[in-house]
Structure formats: C-alpha cells, structure tokens
C-alpha positions as CSV (number, residue, x, y, z in Angstrom):
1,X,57.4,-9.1,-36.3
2,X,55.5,-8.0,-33.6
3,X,56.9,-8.8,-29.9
4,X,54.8,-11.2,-28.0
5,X,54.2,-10.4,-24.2
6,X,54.5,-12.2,-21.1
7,X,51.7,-14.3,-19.6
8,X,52.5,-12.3,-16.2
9,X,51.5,-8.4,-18.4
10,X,48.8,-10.8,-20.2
11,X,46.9,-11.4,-16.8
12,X,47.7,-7.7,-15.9
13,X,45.7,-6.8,-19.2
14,X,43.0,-8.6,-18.1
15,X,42.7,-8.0,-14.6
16,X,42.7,-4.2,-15.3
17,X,40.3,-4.8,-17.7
18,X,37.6,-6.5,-14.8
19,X,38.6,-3.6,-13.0
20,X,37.7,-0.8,-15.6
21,X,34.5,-2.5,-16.1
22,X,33.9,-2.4,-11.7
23,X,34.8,0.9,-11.7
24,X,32.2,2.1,-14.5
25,X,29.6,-0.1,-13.1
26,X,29.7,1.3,-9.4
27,X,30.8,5.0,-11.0
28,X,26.8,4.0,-12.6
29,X,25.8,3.2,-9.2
30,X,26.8,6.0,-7.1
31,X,25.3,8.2,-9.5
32,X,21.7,6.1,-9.0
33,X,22.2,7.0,-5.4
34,X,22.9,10.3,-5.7
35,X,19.9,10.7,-7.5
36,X,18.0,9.0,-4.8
37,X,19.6,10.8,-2.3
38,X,18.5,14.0,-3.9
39,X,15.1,12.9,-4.4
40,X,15.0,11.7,-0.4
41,X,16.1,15.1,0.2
42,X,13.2,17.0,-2.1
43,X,10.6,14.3,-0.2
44,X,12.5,14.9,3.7
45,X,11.9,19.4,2.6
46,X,8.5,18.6,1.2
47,X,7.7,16.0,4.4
48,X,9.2,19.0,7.2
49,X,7.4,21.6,5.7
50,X,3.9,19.5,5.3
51,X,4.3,18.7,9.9
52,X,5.4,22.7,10.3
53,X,2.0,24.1,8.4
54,X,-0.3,21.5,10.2
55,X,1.6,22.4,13.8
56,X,1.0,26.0,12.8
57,X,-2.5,25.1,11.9
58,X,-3.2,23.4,15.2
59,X,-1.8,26.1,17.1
60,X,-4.4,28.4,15.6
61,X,-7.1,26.3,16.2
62,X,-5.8,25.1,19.7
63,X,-2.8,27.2,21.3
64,X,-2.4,25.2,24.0
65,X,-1.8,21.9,22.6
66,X,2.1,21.0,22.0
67,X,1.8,19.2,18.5
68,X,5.6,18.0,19.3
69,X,3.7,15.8,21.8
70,X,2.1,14.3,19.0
71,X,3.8,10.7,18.0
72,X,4.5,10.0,15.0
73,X,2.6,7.0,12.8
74,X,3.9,5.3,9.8
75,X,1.0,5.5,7.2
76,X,-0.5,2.5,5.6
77,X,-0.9,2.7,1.8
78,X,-3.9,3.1,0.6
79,X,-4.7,0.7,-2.0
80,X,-7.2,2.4,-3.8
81,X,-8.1,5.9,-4.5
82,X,-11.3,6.0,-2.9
83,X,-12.5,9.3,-0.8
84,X,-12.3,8.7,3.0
85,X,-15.5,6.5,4.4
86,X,-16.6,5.7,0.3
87,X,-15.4,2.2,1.0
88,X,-18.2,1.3,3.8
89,X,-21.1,3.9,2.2
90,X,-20.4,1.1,-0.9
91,X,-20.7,-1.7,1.3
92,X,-23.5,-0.6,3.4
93,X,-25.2,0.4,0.2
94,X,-24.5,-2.8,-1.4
95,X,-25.9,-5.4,2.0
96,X,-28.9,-2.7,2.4
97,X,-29.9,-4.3,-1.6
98,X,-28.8,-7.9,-0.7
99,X,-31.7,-8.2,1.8
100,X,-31.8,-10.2,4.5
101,X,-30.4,-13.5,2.4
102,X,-27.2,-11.5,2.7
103,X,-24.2,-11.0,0.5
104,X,-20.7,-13.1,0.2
105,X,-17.8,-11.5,1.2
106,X,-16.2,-12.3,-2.9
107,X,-19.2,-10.7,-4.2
108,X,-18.4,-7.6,-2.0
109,X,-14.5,-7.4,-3.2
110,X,-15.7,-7.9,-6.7
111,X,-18.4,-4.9,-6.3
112,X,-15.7,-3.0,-4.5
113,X,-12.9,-3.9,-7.5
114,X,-15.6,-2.5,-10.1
115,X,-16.5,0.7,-8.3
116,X,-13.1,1.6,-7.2
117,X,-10.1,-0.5,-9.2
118,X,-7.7,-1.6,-7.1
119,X,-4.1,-3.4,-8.4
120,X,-5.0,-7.1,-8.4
121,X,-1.1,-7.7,-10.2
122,X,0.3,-10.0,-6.8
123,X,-0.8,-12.2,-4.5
124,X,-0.3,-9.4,-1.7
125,X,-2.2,-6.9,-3.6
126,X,-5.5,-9.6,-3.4
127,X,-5.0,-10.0,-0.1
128,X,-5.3,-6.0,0.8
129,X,-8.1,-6.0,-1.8
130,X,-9.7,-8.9,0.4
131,X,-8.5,-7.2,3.7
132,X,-10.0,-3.6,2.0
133,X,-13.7,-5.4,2.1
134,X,-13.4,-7.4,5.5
135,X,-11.7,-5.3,7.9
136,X,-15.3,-2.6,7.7
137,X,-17.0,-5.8,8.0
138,X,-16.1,-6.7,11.2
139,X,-16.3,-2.9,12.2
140,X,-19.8,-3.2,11.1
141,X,-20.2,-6.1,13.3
142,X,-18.8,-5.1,16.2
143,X,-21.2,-2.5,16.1
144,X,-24.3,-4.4,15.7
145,X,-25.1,-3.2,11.9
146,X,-24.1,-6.3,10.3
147,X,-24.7,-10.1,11.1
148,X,-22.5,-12.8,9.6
149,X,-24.9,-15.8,8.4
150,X,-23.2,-18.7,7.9
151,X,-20.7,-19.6,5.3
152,X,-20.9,-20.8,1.5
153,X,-18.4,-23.1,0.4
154,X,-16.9,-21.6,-3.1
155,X,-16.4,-23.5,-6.4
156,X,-12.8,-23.6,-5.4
157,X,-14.2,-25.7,-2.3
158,X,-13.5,-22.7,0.3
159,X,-15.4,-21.6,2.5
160,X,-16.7,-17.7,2.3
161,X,-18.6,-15.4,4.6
162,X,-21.7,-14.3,3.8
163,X,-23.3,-11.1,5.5
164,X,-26.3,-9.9,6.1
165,X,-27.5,-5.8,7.4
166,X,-29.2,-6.1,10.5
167,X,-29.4,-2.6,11.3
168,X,-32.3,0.0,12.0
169,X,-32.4,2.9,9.3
C-alpha cells in the first residue's frame, strides 16, 4: 500500500510545478532577447560604421565642415520601393494626360498602387498610400504647377480632390 501524502507536500508539488513551468518560459524569453540584443548590436556596428564612411566622405569633399555638427534625423519609412523623385515624375506624368478636366486624387493612389505596389494590409498603411500621393500634391501647388478644381463627391458619398496641371512646359 502506497503511502498517501499530505495536502501541505501536495500544494508544494504543485506550486513547484507553476514555478518550473515560469522558469522555462522566461529561461525562453531571455534567450529571445539575447538574440535581439545581438541582432541590435550587428545593426548599432553596421549603423556606426555607415555615419563614419559618410563623415569621411564629407571631409574629402568639404574639410572644413564638422559633420559631428550635423543633427541627427529619425528616418521615415518608405512605403514603397520607388527610386527618389519617381513618385512625382508618375504624378506629373499622369495630370499632364488628364488635361485640363483634371484627375481625382483616388484615381492617382490607384495609378500610383499599380506602378509601384505599396502594402494596402491596415488602415495605416492606406493612409500613407493616400498621404504618398497628396503630400507632392500640395508641393506641386504651392509651387504653382498644379491647381485643385473643385471636389467630386465619391460613391462612398465623400468628397475627393480633383487636380488639374497648370503649369508651362
């Protein structure tokens, strides 16, 4: 006959049991982190080294110039892979063929999303796909290249910009 043990060594049993499986959970943890650490650290080397060859690039060019002086910016993600200034060659392109009866700002984004494919996946995503095509816009604007006729109201019952290119080739 087997001895039976106490209900004090019973809650023992389990309470060392919840604590084995806390202790392999965060042991699974810390080693996440140290892998992220390590990875930080591979991306802080890479980072350092990327600033020292562009100082050492700007000193050639300019030795005067202190490129400590220079203050740092946190970069914006790109949302698409486009080449610098393809973005606004598109949309110039594209409201030199709309004529003067202008494009809508949706049509734009949709040219834009076929040319160069953006993630479309959240909410946020559409928004910087949106912001993407209307931010040039208004650059265009404010330079005089680009009138903004007035709006269309969408299927959806919104209203959406249409734009029109003004400018002198």
């Amino acid at each position: 006959m087997s001895r039976r043990l106490s209900n004090a060594v019973l809650r023992l049993i389990a309470e060392r049991s919840y604590a084995a499986g806390d202790l392999a959970k965060v042991e699974q943890e810390a080693a996440l982190r140290e892998a992220e650490v390590r990875a930080a650290r591979k991306t802080l080397k890479a980072a350092r080294a990327k600033v020292a060859k562009i100082d050492a690039e700007i000193l050639a060019l300019e030795p005067g110039l202190t490129p400590e002086a220079i203050a740092a910016r946190r970069r914006t993600l790109r949302t698409h892979d486009a080449p610098h200034g393809a973005i606004v060659a598109a949309l110039v392109a594209a409201l030199k063929d709309a004529g003067p009866e202008g494009i809508t700002t949706d049509a734009l984004r949709d040219m834009l999303l076929d040319k160069f494919p953006m993630d479309q996946s959240t909410w946020k995503l559409r928004r910087q796909a949106l912001t993407t095509v209307s931010q040039p816009l208004r650059v265009l604007a404010a330079k005089g290249a680009v009138a903004r006729l007035p709006d269309e109201v969408a299927k959806s019952g919104r209203k959406v910009g249409r734009w029109a290119w003004i400018a002198d080739d």
